[in-house]
KEMI-637703 format. One record per residue (C-alpha): residue number from 0; y, x, z. Coordinates in pm, whole numbers, plus 50000, padded with zeros to 5 digits. Layout:
+-----+-------+-------+-------+
! pos !     y !     x !     z !
+-----+-------+-------+-------+
! NUM !     Y !     X !     Z !
...
+-----+-------+-------+-------+
end
This chain:
+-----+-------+-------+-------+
! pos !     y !     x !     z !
+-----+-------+-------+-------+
!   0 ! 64599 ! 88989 ! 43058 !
!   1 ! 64945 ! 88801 ! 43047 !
!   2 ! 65249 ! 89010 ! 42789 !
!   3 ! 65509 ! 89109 ! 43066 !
!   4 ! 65848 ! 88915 ! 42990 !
!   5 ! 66121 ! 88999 ! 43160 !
!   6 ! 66319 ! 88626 ! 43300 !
!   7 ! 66704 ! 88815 ! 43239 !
!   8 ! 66595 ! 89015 ! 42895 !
!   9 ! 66864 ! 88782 ! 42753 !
!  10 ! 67155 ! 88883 ! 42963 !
!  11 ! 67024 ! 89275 ! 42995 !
!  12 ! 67097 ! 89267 ! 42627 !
!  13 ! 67461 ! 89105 ! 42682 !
!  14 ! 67547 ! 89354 ! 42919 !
!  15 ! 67427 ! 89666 ! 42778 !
!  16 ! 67631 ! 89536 ! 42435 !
!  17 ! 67883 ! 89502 ! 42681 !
!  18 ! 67856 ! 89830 ! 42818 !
!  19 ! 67838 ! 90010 ! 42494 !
!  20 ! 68112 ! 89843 ! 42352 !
!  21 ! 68298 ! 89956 ! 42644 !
!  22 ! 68178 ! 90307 ! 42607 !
!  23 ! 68321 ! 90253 ! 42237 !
!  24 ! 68692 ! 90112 ! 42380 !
!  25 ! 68672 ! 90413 ! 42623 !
!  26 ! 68591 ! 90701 ! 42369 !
!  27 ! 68893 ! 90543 ! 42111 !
!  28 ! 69171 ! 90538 ! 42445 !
!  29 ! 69075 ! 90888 ! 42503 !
!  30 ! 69105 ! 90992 ! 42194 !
!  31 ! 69437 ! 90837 ! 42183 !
!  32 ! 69576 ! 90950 ! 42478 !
!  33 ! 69480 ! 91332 ! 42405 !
!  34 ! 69663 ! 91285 ! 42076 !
!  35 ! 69998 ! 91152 ! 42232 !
!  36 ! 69921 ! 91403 ! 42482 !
!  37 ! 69927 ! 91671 ! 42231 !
!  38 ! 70224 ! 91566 ! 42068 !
!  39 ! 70413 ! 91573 ! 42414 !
!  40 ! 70290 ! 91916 ! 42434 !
!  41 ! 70378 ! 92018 ! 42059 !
!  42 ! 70716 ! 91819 ! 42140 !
!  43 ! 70768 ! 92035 ! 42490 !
!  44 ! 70663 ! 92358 ! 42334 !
!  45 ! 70887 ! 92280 ! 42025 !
!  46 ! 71205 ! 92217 ! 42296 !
!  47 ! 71111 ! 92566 ! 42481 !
!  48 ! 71101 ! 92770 ! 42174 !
!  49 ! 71448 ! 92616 ! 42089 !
!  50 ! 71618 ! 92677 ! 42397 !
!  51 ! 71468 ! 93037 ! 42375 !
!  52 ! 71603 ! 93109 ! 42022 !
!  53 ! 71927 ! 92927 ! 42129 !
!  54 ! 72006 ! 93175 ! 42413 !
!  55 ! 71897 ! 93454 ! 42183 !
!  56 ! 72172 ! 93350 ! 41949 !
!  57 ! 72411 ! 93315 ! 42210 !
!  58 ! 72392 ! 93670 ! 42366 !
!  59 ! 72406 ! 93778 ! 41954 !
!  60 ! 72676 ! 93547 ! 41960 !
!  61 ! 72697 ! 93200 ! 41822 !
!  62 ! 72976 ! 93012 ! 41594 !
!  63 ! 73064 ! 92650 ! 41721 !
!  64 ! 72850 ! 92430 ! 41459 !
!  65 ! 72585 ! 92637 ! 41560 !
!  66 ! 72552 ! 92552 ! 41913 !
!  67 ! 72666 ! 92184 ! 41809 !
!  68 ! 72359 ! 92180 ! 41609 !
!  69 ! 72145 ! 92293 ! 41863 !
!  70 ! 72294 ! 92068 ! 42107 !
!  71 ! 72233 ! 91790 ! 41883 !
!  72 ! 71858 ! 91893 ! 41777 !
!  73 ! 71853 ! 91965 ! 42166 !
!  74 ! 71925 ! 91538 ! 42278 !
!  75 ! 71701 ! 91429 ! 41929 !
!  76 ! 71423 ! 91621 ! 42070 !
!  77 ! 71460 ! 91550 ! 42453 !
!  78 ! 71474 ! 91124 ! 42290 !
!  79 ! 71142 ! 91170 ! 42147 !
!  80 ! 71008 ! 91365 ! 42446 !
!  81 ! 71090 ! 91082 ! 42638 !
!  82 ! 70940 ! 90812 ! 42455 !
!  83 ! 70629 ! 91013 ! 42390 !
!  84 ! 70591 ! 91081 ! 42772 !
!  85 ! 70597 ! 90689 ! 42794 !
!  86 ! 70344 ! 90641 ! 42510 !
!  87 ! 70152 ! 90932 ! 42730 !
!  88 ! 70131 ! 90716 ! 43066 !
!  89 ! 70093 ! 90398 ! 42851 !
!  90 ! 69797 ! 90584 ! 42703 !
!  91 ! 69647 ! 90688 ! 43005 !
!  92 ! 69673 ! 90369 ! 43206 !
!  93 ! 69464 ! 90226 ! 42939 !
!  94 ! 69171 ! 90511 ! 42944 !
!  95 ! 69216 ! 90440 ! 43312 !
!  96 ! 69158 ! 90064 ! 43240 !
!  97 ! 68861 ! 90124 ! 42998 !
!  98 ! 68739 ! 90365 ! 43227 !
!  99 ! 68699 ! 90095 ! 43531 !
! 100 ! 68559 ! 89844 ! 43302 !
! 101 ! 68336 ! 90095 ! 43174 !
! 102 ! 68175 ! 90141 ! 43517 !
! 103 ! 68170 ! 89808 ! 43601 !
! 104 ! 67951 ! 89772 ! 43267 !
! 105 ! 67714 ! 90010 ! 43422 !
! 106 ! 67711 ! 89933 ! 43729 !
! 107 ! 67612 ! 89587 ! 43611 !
! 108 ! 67350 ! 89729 ! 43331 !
! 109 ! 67195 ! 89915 ! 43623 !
! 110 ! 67150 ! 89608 ! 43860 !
! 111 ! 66979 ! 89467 ! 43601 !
! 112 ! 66734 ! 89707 ! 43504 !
! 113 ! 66715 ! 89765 ! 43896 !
! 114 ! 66596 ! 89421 ! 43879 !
! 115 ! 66367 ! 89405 ! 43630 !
! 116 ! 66177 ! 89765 ! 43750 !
! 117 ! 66140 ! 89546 ! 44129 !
! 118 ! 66011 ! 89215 ! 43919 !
! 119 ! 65793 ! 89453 ! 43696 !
! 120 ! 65589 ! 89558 ! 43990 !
! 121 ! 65567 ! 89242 ! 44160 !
! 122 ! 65418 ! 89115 ! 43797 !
! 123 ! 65176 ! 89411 ! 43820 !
! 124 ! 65070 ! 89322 ! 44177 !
! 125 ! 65025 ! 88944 ! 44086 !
! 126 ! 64814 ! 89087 ! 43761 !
! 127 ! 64605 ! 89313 ! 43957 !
! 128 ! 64557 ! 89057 ! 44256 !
! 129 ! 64450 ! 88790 ! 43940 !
! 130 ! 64271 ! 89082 ! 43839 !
! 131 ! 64082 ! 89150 ! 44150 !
! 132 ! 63995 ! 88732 ! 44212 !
! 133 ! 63846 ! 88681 ! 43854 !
! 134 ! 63669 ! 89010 ! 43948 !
! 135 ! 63488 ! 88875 ! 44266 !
! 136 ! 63452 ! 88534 ! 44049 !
! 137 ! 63223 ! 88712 ! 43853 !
! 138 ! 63068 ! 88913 ! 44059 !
! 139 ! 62977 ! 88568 ! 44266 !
! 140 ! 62854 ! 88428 ! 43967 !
! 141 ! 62612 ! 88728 ! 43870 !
! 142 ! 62511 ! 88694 ! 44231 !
! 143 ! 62436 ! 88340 ! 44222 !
! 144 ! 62265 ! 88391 ! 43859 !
! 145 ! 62050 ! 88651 ! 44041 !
! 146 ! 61928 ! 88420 ! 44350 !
! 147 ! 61866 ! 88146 ! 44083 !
! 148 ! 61610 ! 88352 ! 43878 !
+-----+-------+-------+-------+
end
């Protein structure tokens, strides 16, 4: 009986490195998006607690430097929560991105093997059909072996 060999092994290797190299891409942009993600969050929490001990001081009442201070921690803060919420979208437009390529990869992988499950049964019908002839060769030739003696 003839070793099955599959006629795309070659490029169902490619694409499942592909794929998992992806998956790989993917996992390191999510990772890096809930980390600036977090550190908006930190950054927003940071601001609230501010403002809340800011209006605590005020109603205790506040000298001038004071609420210049806060003002100016106040606009530092509300800077880097800006650029952070741009590194956040920036960050999650590429998980997006690795995310579509990701199940392209798949999709891809699975036509393969799709393809290679349909052409391993048509090579186990043409085997058992080979299977069946050399079968009913030899059965002919016992046959004829019998009428012969």
């Amino acid at each position: 009986m003839v070793a099955y060999q599959f006629k795309f092994a070659k490029v169902l290797t490619v694409r499942e490195q592909e794929k998992t190299e992806t998956e790989l891409a993917y996992k390191e942009s999510v990772m890096a998006f809930e980390q600036v993600a977090t550190e908006l969050y930190d950054l927003l929490k940071k601001k609230e607690n501010t403002l809340d001990d800011q209006n605590n001081h005020l109603t205790q009442g506040l000298s001038i430097d004071h609420i210049h201070h806060f003002s100016n921690y106040l606009d530092g803060l509300q800077k880097r929560i800006d650029r952070v919420q741009k590194e956040v979208v920036q960050a999650r437009s590429k998980m997006n991105w690795f995310e579509e390529r990701l199940i392209e990869k798949s999709l891809e992988v699975r036509k393969f093997e799709k393809i290679k499950e349909k052409d391993y049964e048509l090579f186990r019908q043409e085997q058992h059909r080979l299977e069946t002839i050399q079968l009913d060769e030899i059965s002919s030739l016992k046959f004829q072996n019998k009428e012969i003696r």
